[in-house]
mmCIF file of the C-alpha atoms, coordinates in Angstrom:
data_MODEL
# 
_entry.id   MODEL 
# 
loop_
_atom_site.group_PDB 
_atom_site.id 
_atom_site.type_symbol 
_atom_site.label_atom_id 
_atom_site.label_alt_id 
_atom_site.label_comp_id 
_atom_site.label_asym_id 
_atom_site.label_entity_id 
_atom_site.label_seq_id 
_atom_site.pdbx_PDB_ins_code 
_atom_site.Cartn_x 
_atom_site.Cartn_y 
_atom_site.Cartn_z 
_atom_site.occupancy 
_atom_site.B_iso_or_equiv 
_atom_site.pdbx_formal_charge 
_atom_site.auth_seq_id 
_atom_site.auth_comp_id 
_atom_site.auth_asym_id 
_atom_site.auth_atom_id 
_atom_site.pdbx_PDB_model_num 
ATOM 1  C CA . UNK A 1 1  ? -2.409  8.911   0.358   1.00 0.00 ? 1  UNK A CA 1 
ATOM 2  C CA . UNK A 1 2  ? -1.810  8.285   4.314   1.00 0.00 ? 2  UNK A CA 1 
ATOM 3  C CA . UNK A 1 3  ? 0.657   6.485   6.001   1.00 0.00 ? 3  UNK A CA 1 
ATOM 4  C CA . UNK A 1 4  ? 0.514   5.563   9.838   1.00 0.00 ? 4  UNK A CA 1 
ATOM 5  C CA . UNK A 1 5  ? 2.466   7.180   12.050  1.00 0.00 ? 5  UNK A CA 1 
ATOM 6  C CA . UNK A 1 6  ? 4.826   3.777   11.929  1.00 0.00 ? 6  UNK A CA 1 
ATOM 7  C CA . UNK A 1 7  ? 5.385   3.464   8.412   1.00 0.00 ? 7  UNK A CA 1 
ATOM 8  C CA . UNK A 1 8  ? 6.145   7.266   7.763   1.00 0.00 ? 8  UNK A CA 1 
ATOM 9  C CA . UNK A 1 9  ? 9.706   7.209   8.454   1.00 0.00 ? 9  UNK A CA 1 
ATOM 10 C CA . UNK A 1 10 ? 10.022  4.216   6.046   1.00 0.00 ? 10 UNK A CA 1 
ATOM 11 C CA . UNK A 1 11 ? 8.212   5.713   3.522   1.00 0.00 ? 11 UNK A CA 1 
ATOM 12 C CA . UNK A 1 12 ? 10.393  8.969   3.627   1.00 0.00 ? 12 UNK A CA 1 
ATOM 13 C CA . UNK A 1 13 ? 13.657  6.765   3.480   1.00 0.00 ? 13 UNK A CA 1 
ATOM 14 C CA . UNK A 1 14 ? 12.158  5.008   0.166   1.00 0.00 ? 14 UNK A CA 1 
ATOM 15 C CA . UNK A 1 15 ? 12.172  1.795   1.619   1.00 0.00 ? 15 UNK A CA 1 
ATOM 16 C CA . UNK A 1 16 ? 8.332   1.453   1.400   1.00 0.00 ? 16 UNK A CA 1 
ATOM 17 C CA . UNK A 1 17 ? 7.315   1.261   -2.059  1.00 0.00 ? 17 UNK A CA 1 
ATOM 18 C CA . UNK A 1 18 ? 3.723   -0.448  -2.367  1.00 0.00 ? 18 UNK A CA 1 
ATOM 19 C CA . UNK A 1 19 ? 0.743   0.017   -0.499  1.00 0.00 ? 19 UNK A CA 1 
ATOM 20 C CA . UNK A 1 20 ? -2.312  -2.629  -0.372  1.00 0.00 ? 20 UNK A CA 1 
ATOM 21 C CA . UNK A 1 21 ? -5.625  -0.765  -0.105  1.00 0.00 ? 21 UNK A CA 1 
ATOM 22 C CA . UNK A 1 22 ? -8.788  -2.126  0.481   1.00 0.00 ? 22 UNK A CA 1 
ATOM 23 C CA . UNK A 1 23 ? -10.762 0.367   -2.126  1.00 0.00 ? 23 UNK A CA 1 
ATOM 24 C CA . UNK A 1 24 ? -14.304 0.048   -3.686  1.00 0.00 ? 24 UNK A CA 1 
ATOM 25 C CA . UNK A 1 25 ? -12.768 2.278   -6.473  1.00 0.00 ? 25 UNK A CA 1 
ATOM 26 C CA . UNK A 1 26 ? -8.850  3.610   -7.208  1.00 0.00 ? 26 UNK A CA 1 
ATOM 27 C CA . UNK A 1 27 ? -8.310  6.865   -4.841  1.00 0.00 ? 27 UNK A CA 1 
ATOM 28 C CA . UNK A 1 28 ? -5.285  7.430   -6.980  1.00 0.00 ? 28 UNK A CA 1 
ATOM 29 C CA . UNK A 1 29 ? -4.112  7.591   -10.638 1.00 0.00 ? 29 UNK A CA 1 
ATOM 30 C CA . UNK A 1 30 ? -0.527  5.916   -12.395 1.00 0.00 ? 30 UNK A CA 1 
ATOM 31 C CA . UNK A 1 31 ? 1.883   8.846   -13.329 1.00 0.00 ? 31 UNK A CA 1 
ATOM 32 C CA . UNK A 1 32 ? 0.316   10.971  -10.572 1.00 0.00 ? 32 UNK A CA 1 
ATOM 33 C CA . UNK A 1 33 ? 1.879   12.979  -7.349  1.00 0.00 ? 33 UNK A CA 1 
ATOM 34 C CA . UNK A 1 34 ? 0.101   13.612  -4.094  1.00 0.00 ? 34 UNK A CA 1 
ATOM 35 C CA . UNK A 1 35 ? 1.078   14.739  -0.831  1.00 0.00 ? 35 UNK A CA 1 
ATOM 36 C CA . UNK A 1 36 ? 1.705   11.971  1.170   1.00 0.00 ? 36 UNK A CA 1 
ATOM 37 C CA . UNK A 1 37 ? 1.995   12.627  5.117   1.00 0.00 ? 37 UNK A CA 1 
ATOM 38 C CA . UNK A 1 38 ? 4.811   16.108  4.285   1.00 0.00 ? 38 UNK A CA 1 
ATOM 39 C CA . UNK A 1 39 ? 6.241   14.009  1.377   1.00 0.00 ? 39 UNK A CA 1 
ATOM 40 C CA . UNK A 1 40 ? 5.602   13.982  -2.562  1.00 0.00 ? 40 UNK A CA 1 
ATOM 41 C CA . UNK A 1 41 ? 5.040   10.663  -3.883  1.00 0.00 ? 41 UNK A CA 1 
ATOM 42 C CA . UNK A 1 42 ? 4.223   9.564   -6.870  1.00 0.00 ? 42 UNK A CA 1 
ATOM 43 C CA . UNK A 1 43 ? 2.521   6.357   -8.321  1.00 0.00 ? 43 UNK A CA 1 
ATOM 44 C CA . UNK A 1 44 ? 3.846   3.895   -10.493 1.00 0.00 ? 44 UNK A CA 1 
ATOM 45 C CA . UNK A 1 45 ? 1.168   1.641   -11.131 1.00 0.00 ? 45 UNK A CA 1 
ATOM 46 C CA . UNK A 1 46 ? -2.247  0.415   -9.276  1.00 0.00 ? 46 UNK A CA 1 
ATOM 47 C CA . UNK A 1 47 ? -3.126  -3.804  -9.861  1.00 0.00 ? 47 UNK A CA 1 
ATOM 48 C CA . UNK A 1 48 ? -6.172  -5.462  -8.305  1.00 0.00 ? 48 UNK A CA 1 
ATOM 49 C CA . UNK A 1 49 ? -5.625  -8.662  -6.799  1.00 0.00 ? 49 UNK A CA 1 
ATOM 50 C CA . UNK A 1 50 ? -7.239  -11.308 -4.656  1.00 0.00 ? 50 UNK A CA 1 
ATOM 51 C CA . UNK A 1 51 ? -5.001  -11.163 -1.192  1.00 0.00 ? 51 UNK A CA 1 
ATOM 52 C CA . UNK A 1 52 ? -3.515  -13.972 -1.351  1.00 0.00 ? 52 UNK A CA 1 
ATOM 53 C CA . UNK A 1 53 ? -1.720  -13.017 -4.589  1.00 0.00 ? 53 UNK A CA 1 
ATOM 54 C CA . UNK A 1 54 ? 0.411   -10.612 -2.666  1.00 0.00 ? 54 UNK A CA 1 
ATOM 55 C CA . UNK A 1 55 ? 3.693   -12.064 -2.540  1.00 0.00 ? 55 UNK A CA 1 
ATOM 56 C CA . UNK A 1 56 ? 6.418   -11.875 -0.162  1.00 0.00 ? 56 UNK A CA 1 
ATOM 57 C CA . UNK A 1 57 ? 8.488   -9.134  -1.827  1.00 0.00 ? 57 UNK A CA 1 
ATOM 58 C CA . UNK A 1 58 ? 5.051   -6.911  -1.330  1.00 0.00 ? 58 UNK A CA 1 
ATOM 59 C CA . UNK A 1 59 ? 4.587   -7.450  2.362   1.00 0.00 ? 59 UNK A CA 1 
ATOM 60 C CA . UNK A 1 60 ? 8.416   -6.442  2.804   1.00 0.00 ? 60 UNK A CA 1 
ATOM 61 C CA . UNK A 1 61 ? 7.723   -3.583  0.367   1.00 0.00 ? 61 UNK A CA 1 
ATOM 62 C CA . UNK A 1 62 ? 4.692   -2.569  2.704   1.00 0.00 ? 62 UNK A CA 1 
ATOM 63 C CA . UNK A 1 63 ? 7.171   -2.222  5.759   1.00 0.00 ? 63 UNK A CA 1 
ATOM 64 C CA . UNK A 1 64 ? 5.132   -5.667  7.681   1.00 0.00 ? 64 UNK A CA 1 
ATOM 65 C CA . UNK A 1 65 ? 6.962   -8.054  9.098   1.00 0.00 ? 65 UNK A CA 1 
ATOM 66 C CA . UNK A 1 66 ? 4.052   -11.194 8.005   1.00 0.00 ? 66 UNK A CA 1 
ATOM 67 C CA . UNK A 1 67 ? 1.179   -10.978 5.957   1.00 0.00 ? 67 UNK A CA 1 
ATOM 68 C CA . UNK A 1 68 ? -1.208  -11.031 9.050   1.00 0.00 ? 68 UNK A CA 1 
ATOM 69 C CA . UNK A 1 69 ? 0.290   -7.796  10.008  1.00 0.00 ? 69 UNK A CA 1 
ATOM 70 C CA . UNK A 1 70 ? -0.398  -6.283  6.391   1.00 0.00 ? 70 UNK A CA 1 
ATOM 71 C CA . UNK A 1 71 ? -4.080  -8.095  6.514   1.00 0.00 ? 71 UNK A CA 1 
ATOM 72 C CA . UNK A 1 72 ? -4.864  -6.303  9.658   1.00 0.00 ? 72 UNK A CA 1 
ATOM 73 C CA . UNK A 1 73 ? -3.356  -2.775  8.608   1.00 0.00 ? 73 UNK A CA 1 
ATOM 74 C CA . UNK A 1 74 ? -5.228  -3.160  5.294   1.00 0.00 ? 74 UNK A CA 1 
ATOM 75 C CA . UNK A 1 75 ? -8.250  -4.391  6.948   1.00 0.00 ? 75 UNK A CA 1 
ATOM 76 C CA . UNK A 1 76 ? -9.299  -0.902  8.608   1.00 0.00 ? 76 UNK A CA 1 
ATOM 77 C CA . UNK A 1 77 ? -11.925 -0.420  6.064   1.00 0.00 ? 77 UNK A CA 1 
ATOM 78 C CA . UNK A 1 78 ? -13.684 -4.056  5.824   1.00 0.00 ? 78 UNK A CA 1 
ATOM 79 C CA . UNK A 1 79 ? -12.645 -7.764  6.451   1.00 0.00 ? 79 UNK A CA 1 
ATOM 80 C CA . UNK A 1 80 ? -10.137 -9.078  4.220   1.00 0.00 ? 80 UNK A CA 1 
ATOM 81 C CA . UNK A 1 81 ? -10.190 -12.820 3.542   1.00 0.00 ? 81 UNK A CA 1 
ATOM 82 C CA . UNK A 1 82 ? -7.540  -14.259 0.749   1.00 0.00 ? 82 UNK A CA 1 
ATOM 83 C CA . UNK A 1 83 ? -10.291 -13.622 -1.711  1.00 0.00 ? 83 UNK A CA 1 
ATOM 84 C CA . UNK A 1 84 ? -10.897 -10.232 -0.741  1.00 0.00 ? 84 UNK A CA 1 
ATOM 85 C CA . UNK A 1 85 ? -9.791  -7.913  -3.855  1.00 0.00 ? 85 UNK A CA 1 
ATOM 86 C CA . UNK A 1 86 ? -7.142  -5.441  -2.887  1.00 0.00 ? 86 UNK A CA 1 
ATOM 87 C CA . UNK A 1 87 ? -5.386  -2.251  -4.868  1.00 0.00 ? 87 UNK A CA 1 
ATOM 88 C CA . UNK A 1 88 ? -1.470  -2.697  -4.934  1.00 0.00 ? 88 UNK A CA 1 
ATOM 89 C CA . UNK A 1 89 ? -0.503  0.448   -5.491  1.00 0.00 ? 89 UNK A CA 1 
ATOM 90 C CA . UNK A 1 90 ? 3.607   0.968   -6.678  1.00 0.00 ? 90 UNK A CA 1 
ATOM 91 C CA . UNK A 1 91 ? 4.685   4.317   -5.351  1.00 0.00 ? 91 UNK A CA 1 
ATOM 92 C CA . UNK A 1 92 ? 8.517   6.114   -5.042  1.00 0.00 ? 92 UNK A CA 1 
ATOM 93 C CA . UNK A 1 93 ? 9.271   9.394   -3.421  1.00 0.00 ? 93 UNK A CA 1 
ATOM 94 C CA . UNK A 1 94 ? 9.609   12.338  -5.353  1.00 0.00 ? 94 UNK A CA 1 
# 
């Protein structure tokens, strides 16, 4: 997985834990590790969910400060509207 060049730093620190990924299939498996930007991360568990289940906790998790910030970061690969289906992907460094 890829970070941008913002979110790195948090990422490294283990402050970001969870992702949101707008995916027409998982890119990534539970119990897995991948290289991750110069870091080793590895996944804790993948959900699908409608946007607008992504709570609070997970948009602070993410590293945004609003959920408009994580829509538009997400969004690089298609619209998302609050019914768009999203991965949330649980990650820790390793």
């Amino acid at each position: 997985m890829r970070f941008s060049p913002d979110l790195r730093a948090g990422v490294a620190a283990g402050e970001i834990t969870v992702s949101i990924r707008l995916w027409q299939r998982p890119q990534v498996g539970v119990g897995r590790r991948y290289e991750a930007d110069g870091l080793r991360i590895e996944i804790d568990s993948i959900e699908v969910l409608p946007f607008r289940a992504v709570t609070r906790d997970d948009i602070n998790r993410c590293g945004e400060s609003d959920r408009e910030a994580l829509r538009r970061r997400a969004a690089h690969a298609g619209p998302i509207t609050d019914d768009t289906l999203v991965y949330r992907i649980e990650f820790h460094v390793v």
